[in-house]
N, CA, C and O atoms as CSV, one atom per row, in Angstrom:
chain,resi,resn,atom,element,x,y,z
A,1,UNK,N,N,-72.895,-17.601,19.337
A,1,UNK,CA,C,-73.918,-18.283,20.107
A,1,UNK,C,C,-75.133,-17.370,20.378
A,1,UNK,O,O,-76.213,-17.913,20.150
A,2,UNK,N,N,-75.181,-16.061,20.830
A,2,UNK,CA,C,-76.036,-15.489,20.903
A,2,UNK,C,C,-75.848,-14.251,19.838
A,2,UNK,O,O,-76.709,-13.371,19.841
A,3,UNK,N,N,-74.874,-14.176,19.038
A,3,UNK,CA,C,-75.363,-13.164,17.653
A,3,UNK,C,C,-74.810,-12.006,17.900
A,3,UNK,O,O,-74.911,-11.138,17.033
A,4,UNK,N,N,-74.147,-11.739,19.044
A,4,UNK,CA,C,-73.759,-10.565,19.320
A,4,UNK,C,C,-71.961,-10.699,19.033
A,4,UNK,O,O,-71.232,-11.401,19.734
A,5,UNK,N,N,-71.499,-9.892,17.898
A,5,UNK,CA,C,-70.327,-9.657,17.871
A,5,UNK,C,C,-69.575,-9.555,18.849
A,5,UNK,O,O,-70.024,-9.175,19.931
A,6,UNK,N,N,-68.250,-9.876,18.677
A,6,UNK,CA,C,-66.742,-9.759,19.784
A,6,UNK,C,C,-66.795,-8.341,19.649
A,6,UNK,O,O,-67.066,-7.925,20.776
A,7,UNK,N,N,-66.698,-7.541,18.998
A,7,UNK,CA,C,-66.263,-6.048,19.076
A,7,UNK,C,C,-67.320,-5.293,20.055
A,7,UNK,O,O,-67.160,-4.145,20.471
A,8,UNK,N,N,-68.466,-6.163,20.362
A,8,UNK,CA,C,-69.396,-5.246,21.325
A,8,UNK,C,C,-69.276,-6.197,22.689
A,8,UNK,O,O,-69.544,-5.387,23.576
A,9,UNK,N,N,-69.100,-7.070,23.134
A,9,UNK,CA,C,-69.155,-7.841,24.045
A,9,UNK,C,C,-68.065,-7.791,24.901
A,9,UNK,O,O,-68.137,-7.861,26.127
A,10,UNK,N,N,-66.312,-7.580,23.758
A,10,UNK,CA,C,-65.265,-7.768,24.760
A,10,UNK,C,C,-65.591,-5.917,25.718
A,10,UNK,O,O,-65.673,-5.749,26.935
A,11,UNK,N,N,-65.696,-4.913,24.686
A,11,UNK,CA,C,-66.210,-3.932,25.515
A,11,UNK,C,C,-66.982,-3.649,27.175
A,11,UNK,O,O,-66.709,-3.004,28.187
A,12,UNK,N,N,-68.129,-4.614,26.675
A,12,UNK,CA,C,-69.270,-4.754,27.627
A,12,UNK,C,C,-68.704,-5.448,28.745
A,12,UNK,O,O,-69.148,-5.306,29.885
A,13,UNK,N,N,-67.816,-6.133,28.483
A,13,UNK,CA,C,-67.321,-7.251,29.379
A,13,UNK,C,C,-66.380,-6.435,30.509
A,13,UNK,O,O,-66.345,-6.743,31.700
A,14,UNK,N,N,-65.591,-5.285,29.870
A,14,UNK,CA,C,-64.635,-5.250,30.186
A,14,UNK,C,C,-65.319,-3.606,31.198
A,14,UNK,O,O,-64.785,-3.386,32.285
A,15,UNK,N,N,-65.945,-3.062,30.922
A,15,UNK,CA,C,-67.391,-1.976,31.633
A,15,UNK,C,C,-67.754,-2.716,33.068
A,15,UNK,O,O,-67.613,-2.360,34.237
A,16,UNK,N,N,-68.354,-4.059,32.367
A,16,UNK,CA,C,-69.114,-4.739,33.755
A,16,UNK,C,C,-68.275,-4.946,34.550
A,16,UNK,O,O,-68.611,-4.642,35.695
A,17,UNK,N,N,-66.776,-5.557,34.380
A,17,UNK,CA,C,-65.927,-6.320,35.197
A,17,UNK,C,C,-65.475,-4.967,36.461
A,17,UNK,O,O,-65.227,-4.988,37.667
A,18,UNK,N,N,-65.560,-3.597,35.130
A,18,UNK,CA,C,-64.813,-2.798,36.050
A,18,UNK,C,C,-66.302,-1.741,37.236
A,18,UNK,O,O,-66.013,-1.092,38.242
A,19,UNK,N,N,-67.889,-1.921,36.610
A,19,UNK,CA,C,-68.738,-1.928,37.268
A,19,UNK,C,C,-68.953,-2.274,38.317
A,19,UNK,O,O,-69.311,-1.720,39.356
A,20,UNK,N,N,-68.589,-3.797,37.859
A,20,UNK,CA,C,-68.559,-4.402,39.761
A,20,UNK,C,C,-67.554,-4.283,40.493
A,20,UNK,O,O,-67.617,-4.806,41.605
A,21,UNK,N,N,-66.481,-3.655,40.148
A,21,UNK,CA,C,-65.180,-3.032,40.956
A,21,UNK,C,C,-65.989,-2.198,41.983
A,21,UNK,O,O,-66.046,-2.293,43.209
A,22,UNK,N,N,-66.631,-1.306,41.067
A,22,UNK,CA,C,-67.073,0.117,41.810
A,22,UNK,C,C,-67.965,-0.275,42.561
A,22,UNK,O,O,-67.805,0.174,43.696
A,23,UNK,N,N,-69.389,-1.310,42.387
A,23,UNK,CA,C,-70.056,-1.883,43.520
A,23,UNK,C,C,-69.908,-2.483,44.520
A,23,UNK,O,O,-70.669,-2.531,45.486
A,24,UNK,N,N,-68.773,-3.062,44.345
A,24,UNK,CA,C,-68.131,-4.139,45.512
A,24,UNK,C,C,-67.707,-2.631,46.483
A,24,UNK,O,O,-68.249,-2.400,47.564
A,25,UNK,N,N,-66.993,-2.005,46.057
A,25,UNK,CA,C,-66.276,-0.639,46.986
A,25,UNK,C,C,-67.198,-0.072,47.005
A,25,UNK,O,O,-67.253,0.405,48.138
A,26,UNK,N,N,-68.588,0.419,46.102
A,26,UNK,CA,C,-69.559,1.202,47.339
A,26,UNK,C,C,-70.626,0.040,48.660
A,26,UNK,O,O,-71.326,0.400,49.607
A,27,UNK,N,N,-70.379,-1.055,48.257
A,27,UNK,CA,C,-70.906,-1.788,49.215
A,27,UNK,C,C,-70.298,-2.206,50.517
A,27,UNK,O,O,-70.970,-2.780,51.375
A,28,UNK,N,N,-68.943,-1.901,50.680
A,28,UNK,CA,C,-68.321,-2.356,51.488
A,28,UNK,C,C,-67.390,-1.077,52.504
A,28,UNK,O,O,-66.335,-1.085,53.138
A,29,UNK,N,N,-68.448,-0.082,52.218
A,29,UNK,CA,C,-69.155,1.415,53.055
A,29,UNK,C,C,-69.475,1.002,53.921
A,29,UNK,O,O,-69.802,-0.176,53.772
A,30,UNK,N,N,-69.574,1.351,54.837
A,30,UNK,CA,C,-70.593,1.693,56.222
A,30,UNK,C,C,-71.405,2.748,56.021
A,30,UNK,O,O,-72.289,2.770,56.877
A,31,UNK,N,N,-71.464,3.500,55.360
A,31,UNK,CA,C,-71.968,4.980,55.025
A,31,UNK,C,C,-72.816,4.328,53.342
A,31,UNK,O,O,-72.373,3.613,52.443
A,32,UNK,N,N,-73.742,4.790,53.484
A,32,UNK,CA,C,-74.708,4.428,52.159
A,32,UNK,C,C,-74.119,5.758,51.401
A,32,UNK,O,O,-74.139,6.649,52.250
A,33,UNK,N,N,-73.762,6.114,50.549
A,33,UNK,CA,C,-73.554,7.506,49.876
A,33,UNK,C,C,-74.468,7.377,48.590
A,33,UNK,O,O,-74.401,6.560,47.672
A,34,UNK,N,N,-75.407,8.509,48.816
A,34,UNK,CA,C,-76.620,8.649,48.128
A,34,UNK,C,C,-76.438,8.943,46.883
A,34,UNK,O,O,-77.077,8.377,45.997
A,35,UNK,N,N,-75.636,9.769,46.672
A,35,UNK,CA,C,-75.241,9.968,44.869
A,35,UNK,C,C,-74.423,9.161,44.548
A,35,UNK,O,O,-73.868,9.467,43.492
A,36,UNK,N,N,-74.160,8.444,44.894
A,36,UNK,CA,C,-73.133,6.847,44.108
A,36,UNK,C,C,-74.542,6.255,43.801
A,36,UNK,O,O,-75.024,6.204,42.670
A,37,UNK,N,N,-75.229,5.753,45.098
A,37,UNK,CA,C,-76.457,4.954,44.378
A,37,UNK,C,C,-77.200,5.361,43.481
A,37,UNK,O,O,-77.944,4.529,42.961
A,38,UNK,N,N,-77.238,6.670,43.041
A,38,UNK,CA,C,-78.258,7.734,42.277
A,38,UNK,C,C,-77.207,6.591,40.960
A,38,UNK,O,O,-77.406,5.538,40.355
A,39,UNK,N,N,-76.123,7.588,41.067
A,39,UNK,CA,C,-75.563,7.186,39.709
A,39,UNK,C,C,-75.679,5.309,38.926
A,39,UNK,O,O,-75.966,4.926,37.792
A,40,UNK,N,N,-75.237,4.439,40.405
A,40,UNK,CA,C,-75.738,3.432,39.609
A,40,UNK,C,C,-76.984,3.377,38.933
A,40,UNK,O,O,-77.017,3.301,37.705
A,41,UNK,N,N,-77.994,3.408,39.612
A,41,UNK,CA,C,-79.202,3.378,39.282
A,41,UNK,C,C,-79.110,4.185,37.808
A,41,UNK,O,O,-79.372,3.607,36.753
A,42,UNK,N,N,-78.696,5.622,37.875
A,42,UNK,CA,C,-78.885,5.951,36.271
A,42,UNK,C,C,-78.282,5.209,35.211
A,42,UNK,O,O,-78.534,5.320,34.011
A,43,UNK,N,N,-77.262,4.253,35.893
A,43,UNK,CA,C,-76.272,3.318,34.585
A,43,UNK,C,C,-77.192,2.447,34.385
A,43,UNK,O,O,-77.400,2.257,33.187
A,44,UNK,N,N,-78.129,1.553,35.422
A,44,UNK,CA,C,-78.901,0.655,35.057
A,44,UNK,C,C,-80.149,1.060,34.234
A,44,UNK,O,O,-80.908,0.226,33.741
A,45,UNK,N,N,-80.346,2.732,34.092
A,45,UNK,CA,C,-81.619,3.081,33.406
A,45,UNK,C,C,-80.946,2.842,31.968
A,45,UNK,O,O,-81.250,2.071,31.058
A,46,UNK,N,N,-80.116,3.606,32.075
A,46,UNK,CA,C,-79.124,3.508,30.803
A,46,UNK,C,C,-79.234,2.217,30.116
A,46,UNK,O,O,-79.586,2.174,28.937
A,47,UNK,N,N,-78.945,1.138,30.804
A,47,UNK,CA,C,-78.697,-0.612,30.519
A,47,UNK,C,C,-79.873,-0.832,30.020
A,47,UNK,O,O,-79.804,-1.495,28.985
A,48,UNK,N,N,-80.986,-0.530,30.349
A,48,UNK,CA,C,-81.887,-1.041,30.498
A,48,UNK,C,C,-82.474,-0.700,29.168
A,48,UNK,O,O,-82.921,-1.581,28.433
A,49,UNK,N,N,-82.483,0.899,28.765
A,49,UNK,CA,C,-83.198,1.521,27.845
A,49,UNK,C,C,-81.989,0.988,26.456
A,49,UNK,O,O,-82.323,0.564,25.350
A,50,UNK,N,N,-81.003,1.125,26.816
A,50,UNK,CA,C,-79.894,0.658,25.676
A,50,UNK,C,C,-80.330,-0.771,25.217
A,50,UNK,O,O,-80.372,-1.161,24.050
A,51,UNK,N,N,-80.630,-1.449,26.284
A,51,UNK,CA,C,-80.975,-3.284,25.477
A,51,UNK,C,C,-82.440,-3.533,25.062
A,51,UNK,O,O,-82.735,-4.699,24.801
A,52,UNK,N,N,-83.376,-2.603,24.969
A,52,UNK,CA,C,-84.606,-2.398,24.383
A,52,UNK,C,C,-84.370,-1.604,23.354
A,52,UNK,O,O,-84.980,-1.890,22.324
A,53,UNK,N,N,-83.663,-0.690,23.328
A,53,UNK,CA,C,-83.219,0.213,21.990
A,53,UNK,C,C,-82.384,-1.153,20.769
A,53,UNK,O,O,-82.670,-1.506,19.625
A,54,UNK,N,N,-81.764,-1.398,21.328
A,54,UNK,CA,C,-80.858,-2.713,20.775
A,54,UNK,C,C,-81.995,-3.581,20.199
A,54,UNK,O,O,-82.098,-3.753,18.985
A,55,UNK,N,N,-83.018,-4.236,21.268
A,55,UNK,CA,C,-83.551,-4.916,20.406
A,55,UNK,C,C,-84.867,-4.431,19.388
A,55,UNK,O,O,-85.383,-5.097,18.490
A,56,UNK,N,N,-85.163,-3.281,19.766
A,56,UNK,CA,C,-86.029,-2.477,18.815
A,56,UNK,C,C,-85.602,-1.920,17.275
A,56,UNK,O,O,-86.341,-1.886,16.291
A,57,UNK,N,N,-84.559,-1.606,17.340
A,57,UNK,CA,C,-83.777,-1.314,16.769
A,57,UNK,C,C,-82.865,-2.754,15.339
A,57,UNK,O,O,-82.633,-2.857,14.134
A,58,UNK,N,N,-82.750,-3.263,16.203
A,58,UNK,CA,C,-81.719,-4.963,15.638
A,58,UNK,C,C,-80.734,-4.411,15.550
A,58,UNK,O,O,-79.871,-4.857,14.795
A,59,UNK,N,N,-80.607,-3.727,15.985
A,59,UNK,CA,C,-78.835,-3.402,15.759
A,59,UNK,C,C,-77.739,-4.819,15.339
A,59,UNK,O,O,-76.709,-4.748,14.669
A,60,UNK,N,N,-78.311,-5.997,15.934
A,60,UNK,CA,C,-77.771,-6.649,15.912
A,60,UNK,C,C,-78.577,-8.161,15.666
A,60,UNK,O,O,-79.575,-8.498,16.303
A,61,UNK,N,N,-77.897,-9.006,14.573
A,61,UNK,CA,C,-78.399,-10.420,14.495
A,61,UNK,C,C,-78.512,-11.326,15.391
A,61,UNK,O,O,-77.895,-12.384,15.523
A,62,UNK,N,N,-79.423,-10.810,16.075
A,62,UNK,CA,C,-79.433,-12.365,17.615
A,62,UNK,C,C,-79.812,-13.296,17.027
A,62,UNK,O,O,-80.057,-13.317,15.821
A,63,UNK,N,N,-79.928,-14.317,17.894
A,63,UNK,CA,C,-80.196,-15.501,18.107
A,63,UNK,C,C,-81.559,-15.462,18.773
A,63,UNK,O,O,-81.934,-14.377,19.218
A,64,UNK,N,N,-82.263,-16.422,18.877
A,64,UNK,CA,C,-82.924,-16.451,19.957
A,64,UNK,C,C,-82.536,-16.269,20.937
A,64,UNK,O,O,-82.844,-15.236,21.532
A,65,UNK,N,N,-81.408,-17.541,21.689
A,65,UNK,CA,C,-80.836,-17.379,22.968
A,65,UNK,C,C,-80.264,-15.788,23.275
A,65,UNK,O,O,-80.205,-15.174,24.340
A,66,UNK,N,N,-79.978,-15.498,22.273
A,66,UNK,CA,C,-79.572,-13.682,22.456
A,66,UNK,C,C,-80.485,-12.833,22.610
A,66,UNK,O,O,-80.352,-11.805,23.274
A,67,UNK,N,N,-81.660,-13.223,21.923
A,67,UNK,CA,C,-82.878,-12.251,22.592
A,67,UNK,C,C,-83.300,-12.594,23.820
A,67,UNK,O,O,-83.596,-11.751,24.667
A,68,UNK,N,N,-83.371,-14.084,24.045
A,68,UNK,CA,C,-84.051,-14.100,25.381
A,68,UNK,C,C,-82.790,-13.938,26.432
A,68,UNK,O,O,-83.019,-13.994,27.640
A,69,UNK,N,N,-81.297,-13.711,25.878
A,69,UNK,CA,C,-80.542,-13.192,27.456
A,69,UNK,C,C,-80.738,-11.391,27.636
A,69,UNK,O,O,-81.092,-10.837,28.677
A,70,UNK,N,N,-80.459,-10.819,26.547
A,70,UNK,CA,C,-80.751,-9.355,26.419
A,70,UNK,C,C,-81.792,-9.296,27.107
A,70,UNK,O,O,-81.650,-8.933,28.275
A,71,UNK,N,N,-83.099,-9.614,26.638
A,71,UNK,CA,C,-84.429,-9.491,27.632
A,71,UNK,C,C,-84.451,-9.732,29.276
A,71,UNK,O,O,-84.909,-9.068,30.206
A,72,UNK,N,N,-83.702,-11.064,29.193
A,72,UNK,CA,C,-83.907,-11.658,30.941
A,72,UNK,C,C,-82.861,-10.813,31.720
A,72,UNK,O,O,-83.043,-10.652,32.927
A,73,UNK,N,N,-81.304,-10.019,30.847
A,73,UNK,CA,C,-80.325,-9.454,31.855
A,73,UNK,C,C,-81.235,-7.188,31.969
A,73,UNK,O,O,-81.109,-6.338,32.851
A,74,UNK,N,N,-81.862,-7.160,30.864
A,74,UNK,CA,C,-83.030,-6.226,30.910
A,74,UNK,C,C,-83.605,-5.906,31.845
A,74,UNK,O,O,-83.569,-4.814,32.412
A,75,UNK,N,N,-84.568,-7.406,32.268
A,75,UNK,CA,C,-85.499,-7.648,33.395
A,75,UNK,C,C,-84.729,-7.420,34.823
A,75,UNK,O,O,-85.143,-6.620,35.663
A,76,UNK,N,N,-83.804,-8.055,34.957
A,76,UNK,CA,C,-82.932,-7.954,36.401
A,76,UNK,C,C,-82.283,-7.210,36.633
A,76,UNK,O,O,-81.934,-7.300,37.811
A,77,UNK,N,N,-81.718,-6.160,35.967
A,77,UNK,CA,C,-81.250,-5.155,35.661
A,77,UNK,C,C,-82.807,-3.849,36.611
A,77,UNK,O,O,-82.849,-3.256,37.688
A,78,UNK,N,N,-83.630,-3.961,35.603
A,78,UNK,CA,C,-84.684,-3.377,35.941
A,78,UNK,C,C,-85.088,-3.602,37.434
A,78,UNK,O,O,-85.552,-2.709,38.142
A,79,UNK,N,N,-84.900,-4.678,37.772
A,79,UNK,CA,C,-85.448,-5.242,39.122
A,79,UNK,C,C,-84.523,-4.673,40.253
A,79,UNK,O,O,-84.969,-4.295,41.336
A,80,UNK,N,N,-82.862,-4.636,39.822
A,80,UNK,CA,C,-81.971,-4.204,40.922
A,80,UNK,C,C,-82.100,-2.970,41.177
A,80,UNK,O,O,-81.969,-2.573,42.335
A,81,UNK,N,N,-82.404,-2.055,40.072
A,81,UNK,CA,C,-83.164,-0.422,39.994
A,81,UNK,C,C,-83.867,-0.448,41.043
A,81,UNK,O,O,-83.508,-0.035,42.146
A,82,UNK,N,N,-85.318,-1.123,40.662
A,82,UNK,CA,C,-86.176,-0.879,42.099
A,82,UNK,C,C,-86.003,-1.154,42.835
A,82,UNK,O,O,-86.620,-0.496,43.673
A,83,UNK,N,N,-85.215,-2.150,43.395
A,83,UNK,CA,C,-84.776,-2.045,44.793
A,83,UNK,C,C,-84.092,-1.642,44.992
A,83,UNK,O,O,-83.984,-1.512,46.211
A,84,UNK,N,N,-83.184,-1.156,44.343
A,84,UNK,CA,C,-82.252,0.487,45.082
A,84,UNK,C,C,-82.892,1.487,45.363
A,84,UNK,O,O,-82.639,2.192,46.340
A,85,UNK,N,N,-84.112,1.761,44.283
A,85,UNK,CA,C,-84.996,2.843,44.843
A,85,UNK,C,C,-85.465,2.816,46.009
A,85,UNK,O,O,-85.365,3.780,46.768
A,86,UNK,N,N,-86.059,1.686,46.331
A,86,UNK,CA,C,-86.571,1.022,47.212
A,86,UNK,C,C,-85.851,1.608,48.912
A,86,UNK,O,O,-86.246,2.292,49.857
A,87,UNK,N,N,-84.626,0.857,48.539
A,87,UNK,CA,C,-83.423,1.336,49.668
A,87,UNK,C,C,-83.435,2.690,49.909
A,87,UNK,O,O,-83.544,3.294,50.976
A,88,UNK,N,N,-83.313,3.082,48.807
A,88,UNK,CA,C,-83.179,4.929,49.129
A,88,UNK,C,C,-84.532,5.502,49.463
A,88,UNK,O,O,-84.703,6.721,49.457
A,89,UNK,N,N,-85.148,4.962,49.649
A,89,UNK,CA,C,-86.650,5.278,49.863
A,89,UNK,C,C,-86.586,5.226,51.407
A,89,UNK,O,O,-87.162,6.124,52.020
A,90,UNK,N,N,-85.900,4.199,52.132
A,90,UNK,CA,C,-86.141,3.887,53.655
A,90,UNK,C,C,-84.715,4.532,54.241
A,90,UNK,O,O,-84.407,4.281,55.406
A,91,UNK,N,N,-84.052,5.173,53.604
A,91,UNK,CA,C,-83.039,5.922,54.175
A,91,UNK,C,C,-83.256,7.427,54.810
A,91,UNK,O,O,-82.303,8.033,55.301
């Protein structure tokens, strides 16, 4: 549907599922801990620069619908960055 092989997706899938493990437990802190947020934030630079490399690149036969989800999960990705910065900015 969107062009992206099972051998890269069940991966990705299985990263994110355990990603938001680790966000749910640093969110549910009372204590903000500043190098956890550092580090997400560097996974989302990571995400971010990896799915522009991806599509610069073609690594892979998208679809349309596969370019425009890569792009739009890119964009929000990018967006949750700055407002973590954001956060750590008023801390």
């Amino acid at each position: 549907m969107f062009g992206l092989p099972t051998a890269v997706l069940v991966p990705t899938g299985v990263f994110l599922v355990a990603f938001a493990g680790f966000l749910l437990h640093l969110a549910s802190r009372h204590v903000v801990n500043r190098p956890a947020v550092i580090t997400v934030m560097a996974v989302n630079v990571a995400w971010v620069i990896a799915s522009a490399e991806a599509l610069i690149a073609a690594w892979f036969p998208l679809t349309t619908l596969g370019l425009a989800l890569v792009i739009a999960q890119a964009v929000v990705v990018a967006g949750f960055t700055g407002l973590q910065f954001a956060g750590l900015r008023k801390l």
